[in-house]
C-alpha positions as CSV (number, residue, x, y, z in Angstrom):
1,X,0.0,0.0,0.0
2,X,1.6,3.5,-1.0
3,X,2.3,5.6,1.7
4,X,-0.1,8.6,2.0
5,X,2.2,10.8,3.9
6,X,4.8,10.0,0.9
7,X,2.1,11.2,-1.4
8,X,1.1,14.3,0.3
9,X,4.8,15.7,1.2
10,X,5.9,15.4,-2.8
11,X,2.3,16.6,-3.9
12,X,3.2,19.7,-1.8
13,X,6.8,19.9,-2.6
14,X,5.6,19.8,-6.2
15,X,3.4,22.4,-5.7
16,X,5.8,24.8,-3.9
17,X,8.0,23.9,-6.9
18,X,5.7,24.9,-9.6
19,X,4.6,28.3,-7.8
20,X,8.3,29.7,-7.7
21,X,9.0,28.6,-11.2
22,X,5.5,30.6,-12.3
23,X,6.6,33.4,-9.8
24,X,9.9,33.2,-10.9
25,X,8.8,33.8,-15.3
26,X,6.6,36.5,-14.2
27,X,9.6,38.3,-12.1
28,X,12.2,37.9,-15.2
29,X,14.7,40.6,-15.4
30,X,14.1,43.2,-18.0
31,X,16.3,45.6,-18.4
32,X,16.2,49.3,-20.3
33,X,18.7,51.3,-22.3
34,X,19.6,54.9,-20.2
35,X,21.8,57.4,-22.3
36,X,24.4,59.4,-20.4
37,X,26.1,62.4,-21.8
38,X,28.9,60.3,-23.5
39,X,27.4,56.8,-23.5
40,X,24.5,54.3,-23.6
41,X,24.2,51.4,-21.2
42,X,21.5,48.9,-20.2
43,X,20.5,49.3,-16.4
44,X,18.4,45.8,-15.3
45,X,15.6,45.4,-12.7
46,X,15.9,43.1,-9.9
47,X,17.0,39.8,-10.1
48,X,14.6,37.9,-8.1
49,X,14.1,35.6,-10.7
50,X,16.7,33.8,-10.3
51,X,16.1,33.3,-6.6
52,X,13.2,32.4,-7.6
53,X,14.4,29.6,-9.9
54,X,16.8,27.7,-7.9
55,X,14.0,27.7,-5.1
56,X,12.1,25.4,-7.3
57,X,14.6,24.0,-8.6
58,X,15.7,22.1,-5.0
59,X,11.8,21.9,-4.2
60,X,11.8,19.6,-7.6
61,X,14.8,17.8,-6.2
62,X,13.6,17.1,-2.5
63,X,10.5,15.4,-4.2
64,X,12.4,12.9,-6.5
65,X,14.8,12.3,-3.8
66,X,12.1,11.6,-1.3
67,X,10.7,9.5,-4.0
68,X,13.8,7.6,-4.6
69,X,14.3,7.1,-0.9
70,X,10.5,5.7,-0.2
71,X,10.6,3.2,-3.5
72,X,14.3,2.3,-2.6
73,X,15.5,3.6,-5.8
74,X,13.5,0.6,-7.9
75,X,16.4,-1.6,-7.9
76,X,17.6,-2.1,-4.8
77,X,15.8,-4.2,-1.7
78,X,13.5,-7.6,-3.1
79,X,12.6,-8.0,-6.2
80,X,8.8,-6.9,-7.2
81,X,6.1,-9.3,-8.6
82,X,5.9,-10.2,-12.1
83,X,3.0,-8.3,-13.2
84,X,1.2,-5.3,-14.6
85,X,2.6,-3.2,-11.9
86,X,5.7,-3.8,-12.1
87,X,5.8,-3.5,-15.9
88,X,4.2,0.4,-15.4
89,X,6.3,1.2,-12.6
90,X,9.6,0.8,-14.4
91,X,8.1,2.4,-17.2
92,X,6.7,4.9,-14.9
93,X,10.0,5.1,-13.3
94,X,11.9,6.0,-16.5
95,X,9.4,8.5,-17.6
96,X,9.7,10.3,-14.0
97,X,13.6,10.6,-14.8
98,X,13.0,12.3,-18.2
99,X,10.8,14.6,-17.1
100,X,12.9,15.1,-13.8
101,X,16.0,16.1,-16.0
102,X,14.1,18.3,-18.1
103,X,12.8,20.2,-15.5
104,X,15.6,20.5,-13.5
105,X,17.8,21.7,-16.7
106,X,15.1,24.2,-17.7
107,X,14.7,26.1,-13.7
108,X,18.9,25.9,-14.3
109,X,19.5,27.4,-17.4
110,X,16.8,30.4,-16.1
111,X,18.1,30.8,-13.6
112,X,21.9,31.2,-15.0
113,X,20.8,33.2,-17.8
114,X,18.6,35.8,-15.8
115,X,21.7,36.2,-13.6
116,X,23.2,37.1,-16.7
117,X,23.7,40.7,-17.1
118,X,25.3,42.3,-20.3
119,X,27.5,45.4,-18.9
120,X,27.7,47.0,-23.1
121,X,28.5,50.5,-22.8
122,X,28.1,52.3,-26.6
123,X,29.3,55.9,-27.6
124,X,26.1,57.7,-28.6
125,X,25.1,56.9,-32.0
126,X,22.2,55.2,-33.6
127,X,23.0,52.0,-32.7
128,X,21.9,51.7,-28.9
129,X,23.7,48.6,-26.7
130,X,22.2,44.7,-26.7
131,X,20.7,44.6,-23.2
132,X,20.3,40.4,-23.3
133,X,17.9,39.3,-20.9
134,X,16.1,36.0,-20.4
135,X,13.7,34.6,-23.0
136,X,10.1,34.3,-22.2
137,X,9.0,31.2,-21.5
138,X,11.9,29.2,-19.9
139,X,10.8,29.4,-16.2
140,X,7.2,28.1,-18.2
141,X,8.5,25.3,-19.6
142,X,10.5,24.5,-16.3
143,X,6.9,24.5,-14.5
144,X,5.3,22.6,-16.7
145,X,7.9,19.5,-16.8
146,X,7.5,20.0,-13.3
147,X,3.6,19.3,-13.3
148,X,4.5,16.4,-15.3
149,X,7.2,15.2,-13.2
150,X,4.9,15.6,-10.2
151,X,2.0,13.0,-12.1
152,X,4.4,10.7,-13.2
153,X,6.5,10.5,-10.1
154,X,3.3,9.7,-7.8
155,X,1.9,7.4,-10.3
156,X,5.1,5.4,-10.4
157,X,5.1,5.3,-6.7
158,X,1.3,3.7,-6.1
159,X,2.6,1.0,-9.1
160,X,5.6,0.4,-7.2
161,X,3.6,0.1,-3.8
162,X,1.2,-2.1,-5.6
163,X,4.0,-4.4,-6.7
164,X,5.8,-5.3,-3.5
165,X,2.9,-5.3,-1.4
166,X,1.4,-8.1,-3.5
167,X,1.6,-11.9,-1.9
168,X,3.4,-14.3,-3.5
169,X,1.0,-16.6,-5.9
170,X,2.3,-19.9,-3.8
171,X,1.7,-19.3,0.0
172,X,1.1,-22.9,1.1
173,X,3.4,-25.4,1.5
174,X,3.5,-27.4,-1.6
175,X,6.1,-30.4,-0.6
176,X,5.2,-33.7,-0.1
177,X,6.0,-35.2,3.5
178,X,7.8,-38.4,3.7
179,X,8.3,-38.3,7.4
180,X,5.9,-40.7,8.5
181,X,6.4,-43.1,5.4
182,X,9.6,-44.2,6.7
């Protein structure tokens, strides 16, 4: 039987983790061009973004390592039943591990890239300076692996439960006794 208390600390952990990766794409930096006397040169916002970012991104890794920890990793401790439940939950379990890395390199590279802050200074002319900043959507497509990941990760974890709580098909004793024949 899956552990509810399992289930309920990585739903929330998940949750956390998708909340600062939304927070965190709609607090990008932006950043504006301000013209001195001699020069141009980008001035950025704050950088809470990136905060933001690696927040979820260790939120996202406390849930796959508590599941890891509460499935024993899928291959080590007994062996599972043969069965439909094992079959999805090592299917289940590679899925998780996609999604996982996805995620996890998505909130990453937001969060290096919005720390990222060009320091272009241009003499005045009509060309004004490249003020790179983050592209929209990364932090987005960081949450949304991380929804995934979430599903997939507790999914794997009831199939896993369901495996190796199941009996053995053979319970009884099914030698013959020759003690008495003797």
């Amino acid at each position: 039987m899956a552990s509810t208390l399992v289930l309920v600390v990585v739903f929330v952990f998940d949750l956390i983790a998708f909340a600062l990766a939304v927070a965190a794409e709609q607090r990008r930096t932006t950043a504006t061009i301000h013209k001195d006397v001699t020069t141009n040169y980008c001035v950025y916002d704050s950088d809470i973004a990136t905060g933001l970012g690696v927040g979820s991104l260790l939120f996202l890794m406390a849930s796959q390592l508590l599941i890891v920890v509460a499935s024993r990793c899928l291959c080590c401790g007994k062996a599972l039943r043969p069965g439909g439940p094992r079959a999805w939950a090592i299917v289940l379990f590679i899925t998780c591990w996609v999604t996982f890395f996805i995620a996890e390199v998505c909130l990453l590279a937001g969060s290096v890239r919005n720390a990222y802050h060009t320091k272009y200074r241009t003499i005045l002319s009509d060309n004004p300076p490249s003020c790179q900043t983050l592209r929209k959507g990364i932090f987005g497509a960081g949450a949304a692996f991380i929804v995934f990941t979430g599903i997939v990760s507790e999914l794997y974890y009831v199939c896993y439960s369901k495996a190796d709580d199941s009996q053995p098909p053979y319970n009884r004793d099914t030698g013959v006794r020759m003690g008495t024949y003797g």
